[in-house]
N, C-alpha and C positions, 0 to 999 in steps of 0.2 A: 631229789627232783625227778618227778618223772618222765622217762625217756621214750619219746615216739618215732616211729621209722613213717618219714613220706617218702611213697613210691611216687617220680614224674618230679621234674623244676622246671615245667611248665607254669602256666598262670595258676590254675588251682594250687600246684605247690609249691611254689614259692608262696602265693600269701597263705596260705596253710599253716606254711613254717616260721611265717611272719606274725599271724595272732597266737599260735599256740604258744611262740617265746613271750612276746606281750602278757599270757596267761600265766609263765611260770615254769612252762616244760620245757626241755634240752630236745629240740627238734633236728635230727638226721635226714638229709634229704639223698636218695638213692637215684642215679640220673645215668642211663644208659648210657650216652650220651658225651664224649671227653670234654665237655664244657656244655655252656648254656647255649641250645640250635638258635642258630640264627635263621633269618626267611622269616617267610609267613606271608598271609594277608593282613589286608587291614581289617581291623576289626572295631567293633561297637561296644562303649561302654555308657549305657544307659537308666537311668530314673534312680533307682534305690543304689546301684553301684557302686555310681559316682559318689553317694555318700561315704561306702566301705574305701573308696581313694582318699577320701577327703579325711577319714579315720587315719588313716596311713601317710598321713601329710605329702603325699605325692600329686595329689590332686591337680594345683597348682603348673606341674612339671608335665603332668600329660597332658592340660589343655593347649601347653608353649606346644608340643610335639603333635597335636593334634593336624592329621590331612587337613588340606587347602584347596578342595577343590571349588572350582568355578560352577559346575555342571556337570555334564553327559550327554554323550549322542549315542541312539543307537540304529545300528545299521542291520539290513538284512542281509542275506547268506553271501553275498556278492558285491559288498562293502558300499551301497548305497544308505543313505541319509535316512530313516525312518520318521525318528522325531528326536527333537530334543528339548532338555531343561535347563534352565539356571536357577532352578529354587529347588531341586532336591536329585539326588545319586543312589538308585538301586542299593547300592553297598552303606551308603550311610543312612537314607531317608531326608528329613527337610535340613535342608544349608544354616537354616535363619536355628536350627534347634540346641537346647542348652547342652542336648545328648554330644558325645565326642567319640570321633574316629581317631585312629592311630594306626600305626604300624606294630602286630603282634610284637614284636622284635625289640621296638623302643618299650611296651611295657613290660616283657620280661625283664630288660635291664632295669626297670624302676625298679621292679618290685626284688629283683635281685640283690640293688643294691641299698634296700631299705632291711633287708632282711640280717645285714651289720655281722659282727663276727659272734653273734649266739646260736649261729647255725652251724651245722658241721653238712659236709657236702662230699658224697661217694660217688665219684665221674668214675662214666666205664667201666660201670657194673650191673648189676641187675637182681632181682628177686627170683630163686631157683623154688625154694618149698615155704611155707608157713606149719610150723606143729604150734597149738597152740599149747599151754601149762597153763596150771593154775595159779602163779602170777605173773604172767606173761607170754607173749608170742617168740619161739624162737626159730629166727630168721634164718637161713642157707642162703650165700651171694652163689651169683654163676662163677664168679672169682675163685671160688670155694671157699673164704670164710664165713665163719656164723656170729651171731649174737644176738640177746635175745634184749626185746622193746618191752617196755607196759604193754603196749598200743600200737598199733600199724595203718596207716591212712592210705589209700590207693586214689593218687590223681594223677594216674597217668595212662590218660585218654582211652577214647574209643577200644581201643585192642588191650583193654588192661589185664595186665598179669594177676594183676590183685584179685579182679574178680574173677579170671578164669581158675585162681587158687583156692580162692572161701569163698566163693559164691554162685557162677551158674559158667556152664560152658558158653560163647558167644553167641551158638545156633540159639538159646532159649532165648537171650535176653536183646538180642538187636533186629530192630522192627528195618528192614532196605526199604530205599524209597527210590526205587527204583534207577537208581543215578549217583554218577560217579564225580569224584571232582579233582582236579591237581590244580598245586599254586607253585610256584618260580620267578624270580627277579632274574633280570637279565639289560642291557644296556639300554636306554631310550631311544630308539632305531628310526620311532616312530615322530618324534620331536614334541614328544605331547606336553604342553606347559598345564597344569593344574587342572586337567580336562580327565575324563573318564568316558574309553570306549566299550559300548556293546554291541558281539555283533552274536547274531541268534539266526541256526541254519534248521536243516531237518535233524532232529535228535541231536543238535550238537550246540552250546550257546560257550562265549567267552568273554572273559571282561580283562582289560588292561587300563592300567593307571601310574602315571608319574610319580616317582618319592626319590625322596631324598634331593631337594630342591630342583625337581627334575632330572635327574640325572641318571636315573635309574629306573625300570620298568616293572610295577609288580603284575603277575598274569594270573587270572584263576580260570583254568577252561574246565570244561565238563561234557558229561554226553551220557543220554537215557540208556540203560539196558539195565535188566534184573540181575542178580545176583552171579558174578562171575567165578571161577574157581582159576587163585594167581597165586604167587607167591609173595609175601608182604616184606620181605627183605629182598625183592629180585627187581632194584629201581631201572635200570635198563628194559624189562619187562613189561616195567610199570609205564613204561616209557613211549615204548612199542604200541601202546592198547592206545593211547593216545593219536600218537600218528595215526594208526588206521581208522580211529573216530572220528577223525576233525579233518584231515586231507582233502577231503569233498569239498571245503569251504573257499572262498573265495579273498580277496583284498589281501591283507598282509598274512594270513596263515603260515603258506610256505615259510616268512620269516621268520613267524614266531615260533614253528614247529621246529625249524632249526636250530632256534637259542633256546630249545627245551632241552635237547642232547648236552648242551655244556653247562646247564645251570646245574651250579654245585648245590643248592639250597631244593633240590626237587622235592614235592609232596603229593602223594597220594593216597584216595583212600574212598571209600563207597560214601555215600550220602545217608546216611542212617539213626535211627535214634536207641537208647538204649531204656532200657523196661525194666525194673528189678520190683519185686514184691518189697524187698528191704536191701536200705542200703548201709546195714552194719548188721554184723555176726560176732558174736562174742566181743571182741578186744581189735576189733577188724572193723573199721569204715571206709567209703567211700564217698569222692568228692568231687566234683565238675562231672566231665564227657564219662570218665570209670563207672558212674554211678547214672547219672540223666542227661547223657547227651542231647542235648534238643534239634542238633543239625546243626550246618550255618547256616540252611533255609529261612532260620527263625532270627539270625542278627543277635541271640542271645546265649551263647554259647558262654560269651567270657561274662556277662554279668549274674548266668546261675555258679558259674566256679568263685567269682569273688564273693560274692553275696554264702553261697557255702562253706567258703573256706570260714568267713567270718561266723556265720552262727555257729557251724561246729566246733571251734574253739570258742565261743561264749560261754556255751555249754559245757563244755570240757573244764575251762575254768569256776566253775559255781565248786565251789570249795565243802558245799556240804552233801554234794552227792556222789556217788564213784561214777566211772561209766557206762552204764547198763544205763542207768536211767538220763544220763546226761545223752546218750545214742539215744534214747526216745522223742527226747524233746528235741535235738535236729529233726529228725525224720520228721516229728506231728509240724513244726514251725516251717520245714522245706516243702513239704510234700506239696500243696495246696499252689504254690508260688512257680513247681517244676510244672504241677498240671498245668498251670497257663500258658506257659514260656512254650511248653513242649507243643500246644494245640494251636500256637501262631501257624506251625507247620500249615499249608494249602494240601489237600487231598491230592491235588494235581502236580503239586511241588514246581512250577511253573514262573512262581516270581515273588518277591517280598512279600509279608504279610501287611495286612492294612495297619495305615497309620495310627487308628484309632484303638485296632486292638494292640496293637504294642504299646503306646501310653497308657491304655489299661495293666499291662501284663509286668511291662518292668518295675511297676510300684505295687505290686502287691504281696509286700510282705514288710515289718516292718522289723526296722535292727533291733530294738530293742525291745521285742518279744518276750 
């Protein structure tokens, strides 16, 4: 049986690890991480996706888990009323739509727990080197053990190790868009029932929304500036740049700034897209944000990672080719589906993209290519 190493048990790999067993291979997932991170936003899972769920017979379980919200108000820098909706939410788009929102957090556990015991799983470790051989990659943990795969998959997001291993340093391949973003859950302070607030100051905008049958508050704030120089393990830091971004703002700030200090689930990280010529090298692929990050600008983050986990292992399983050419035909069958996903992006990066190019953009590619 052949043996694949996914880097990341994030969304790309976990279902990574989920079709390439469905294919026949013994998939290893390598997870920083001492279990599966909890947090997150909510996120969108739309058009061709929801097929690859419904492949996964989870389909069904995400739509039970799916957010509920009513609407959104959004306010300006000083927490007055701007305008509001009851037929569609920034974060999700139209209410009435077949598309589903969730909480990142509830579909890691799906796909987690679909992924059954033909997965083997390395918490709290990492990818130190790749030497490739000629029949196989062999792997260095920062643990300091080794062993060597067929195959090595990298989905583990924006800052990946994979690709900064076999493929290009970060400065070539990540396009900033000028802006930054952090997410964190913290208590419902705010007593929000099924409602979504935004408020949008000078270079600084934030959204908060109820989960977990209200009971809890998830926040995504953000704020414009180019390209900063931080450290990406220093979250107190990360912490800091926050405060000094968003202080100026008005209505519940102060409290929310202050239940960012305690929230154990903190996340940050630039707004950015990633760019590769190619996204496999020898015996080496890449899959979801590692490979074509689209931003969350674009709302389609998690349905390029599902949708790729699945055709890379489609191709991986066709039994009469090895993988040189089975990595062709991902790339020729992805590429065309990431250029779209990726150009939802607004030049201005300023707010959703329109509705009509995203129901173009999530159905353009089809599974069984």
């Amino acid at each position: 049986m052949r043996t694949v190493l996914v880097s990341g048990a994030g969304i790309a790999g976990l279902a990574t690890a989920y079709w390439l067993r469905r294919r026949g291979f013994a998939p290893t997932v390598v997870e920083r991480a001492p279990a599966i991170r909890p947090g997150g936003q909510a996120i969108d899972v739309r058009g061709v996706a929801l097929d690859v769920l419904d492949r996964m017979d989870v389909l069904g379980e995400a739509r039970r888990l799916r957010t509920r919200m009513r609407g959104m108000s959004m306010l300006d820098s000083a927490g007055e009323e701007l305008w509001r909706s009851t037929e569609k939410t920034f974060s999700s788009g139209r209410l009435d739509s077949a598309d589903i929102e969730l909480l990142r957090d509830d579909l890691t556990a799906l796909l987690h727990e679909r992924t059954g015991r033909g997965v083997e799983y390395l918490y709290g470790d990492s990818i130190a080197t790749l030497h490739e051989e000629p029949d196989g990659v062999r792997v260095a943990f920062d643990s300091g053990r080794s062993r060597t795969f067929d195959l090595v998959v990298g989905a583990d997001g924006l800052r990946s190790t994979v690709r900064r291993l076999a493929f290009a340093p970060e400065a070539e391949c990540l396009r900033h868009l000028d802006a930054y973003v952090a997410v964190f859950s913290t208590d419902n302070f705010l007593g929000l029932e099924d409602w979504q607030v935004w408020l949008q100051g000078d270079g600084a905008t934030y959204c908060v929304y109820p989960a977990r049958g209200n009971g809890e508050l998830r926040a995504t704030l953000g704020f414009r500036s180019g390209p900063l120089a931080y450290d990406h393990r220093d979250i107190e830091g990360q912490k800091a740049l926050l405060q000094k971004s968003l202080e100026h703002l008005g209505w519940e700030t102060p409290k929310l700034l202050a239940a960012m200090w305690q929230a154990p689930d903190f996340y940050f990280d630039a707004m950015a897209q990633v760019h590769l010529d190619r996204w496999t090298a020898g015996r080496v692929a890449l899959v979801g944000d590692a490979g074509y990050c689209p931003s969350p600008l674009s709302g389609q983050g998690t349905g390029l990672a599902l949708v790729g986990a699945y055709v890379l292992a489609d191709e991986l399983g066709r039994a009469d080719t090895g993988h040189a050419a089975a990595f062709e035909r991902y790339e020729a069958r992805m590429r065309p589906f990431v250029a779209r996903n990726q150009a939802l992006v607004r030049a201005d990066s300023s707010g959703p993209a329109d509705e009509e190019a995203i129901d173009s953009a999530k159905n353009a590619i089809a599974l069984d290519g």
